[in-house]
N, C-alpha and C positions, 0 to 999 in steps of 0.2 A: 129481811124481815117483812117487806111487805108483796116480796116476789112468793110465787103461789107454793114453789119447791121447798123454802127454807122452814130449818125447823125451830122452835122455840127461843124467844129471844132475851138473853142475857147480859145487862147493864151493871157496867163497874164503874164508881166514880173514883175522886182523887182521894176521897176516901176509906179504899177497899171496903165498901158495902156494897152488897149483892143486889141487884133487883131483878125476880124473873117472873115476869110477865104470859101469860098468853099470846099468842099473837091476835088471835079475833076480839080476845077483848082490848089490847091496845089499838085496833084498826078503829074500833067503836069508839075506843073513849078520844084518840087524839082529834084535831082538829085537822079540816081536808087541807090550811096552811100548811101546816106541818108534814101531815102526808105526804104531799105534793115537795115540801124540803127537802126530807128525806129522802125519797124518791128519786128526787138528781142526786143526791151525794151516794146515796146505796150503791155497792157494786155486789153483785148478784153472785152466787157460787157457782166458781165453775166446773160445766160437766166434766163428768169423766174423764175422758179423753183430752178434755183442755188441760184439765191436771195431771192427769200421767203424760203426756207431751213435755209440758213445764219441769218435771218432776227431771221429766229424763233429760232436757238437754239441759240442767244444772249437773244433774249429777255425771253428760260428760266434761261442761265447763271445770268441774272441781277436778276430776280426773287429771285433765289435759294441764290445769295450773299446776298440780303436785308435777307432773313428771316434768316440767317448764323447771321448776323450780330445781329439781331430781337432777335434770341436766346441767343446766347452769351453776350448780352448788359443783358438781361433778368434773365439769370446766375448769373452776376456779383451783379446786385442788390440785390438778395436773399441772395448773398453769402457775401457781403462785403455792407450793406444797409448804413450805418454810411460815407463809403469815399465817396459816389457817391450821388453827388446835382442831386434833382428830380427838374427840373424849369417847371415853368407852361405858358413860354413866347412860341410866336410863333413857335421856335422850335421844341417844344416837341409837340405842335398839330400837326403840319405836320408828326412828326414821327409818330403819333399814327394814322393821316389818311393813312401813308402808310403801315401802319401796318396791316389795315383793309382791303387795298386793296388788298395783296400780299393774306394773307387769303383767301378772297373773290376769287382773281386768280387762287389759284394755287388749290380750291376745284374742 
């Protein structure tokens, strides 16, 4: 909000009311206290590139936990086939398309 890139700034309280301000007009009206408050607590948007970075090593931390799990779940069945219910309800389709896809991903 008061870094020079960010765009218009929008206040929700605990009471979902809106408040959207200007920014040059809230730079005028607050006080340079306050300014200066905010200022340390504000974290600034990050560039591009900082966000597609972050973006991308979540999406292969998500990756690599499904097939952790894919595995392990996988383990468990060959190793213990008798406690563990195989159900054939929509569940277990979804696992098995995410199963396909994580494959298909991570080739």
């Amino acid at each position: 909000m008061l870094f020079p890139n960010q765009p218009t700034l929008t206040l929700v309280s605990n009471q979902c009311e809106c408040l959207l301000l200007n920014k040059s007009s809230f730079i005028h009206l607050a006080s340079d206290q306050y300014k200066q408050s905010v200022r340390r607590s504000e974290i600034p948007f990050p560039s591009d590139a900082a966000f597609y970075k972050t973006y991308h090593t979540n999406e292969i931390w998500k990756r690599f936990t499904k097939q952790v799990y894919i595995d392990a779940f996988g383990r468990m069945i060959q190793q213990h086939p008798q406690h563990i219910k195989r159900s054939n309800n929509i569940n277990e389709r979804k696992h098995q398309q995410q199963q396909k896809t994580i494959l298909i991903g991570a080739a």
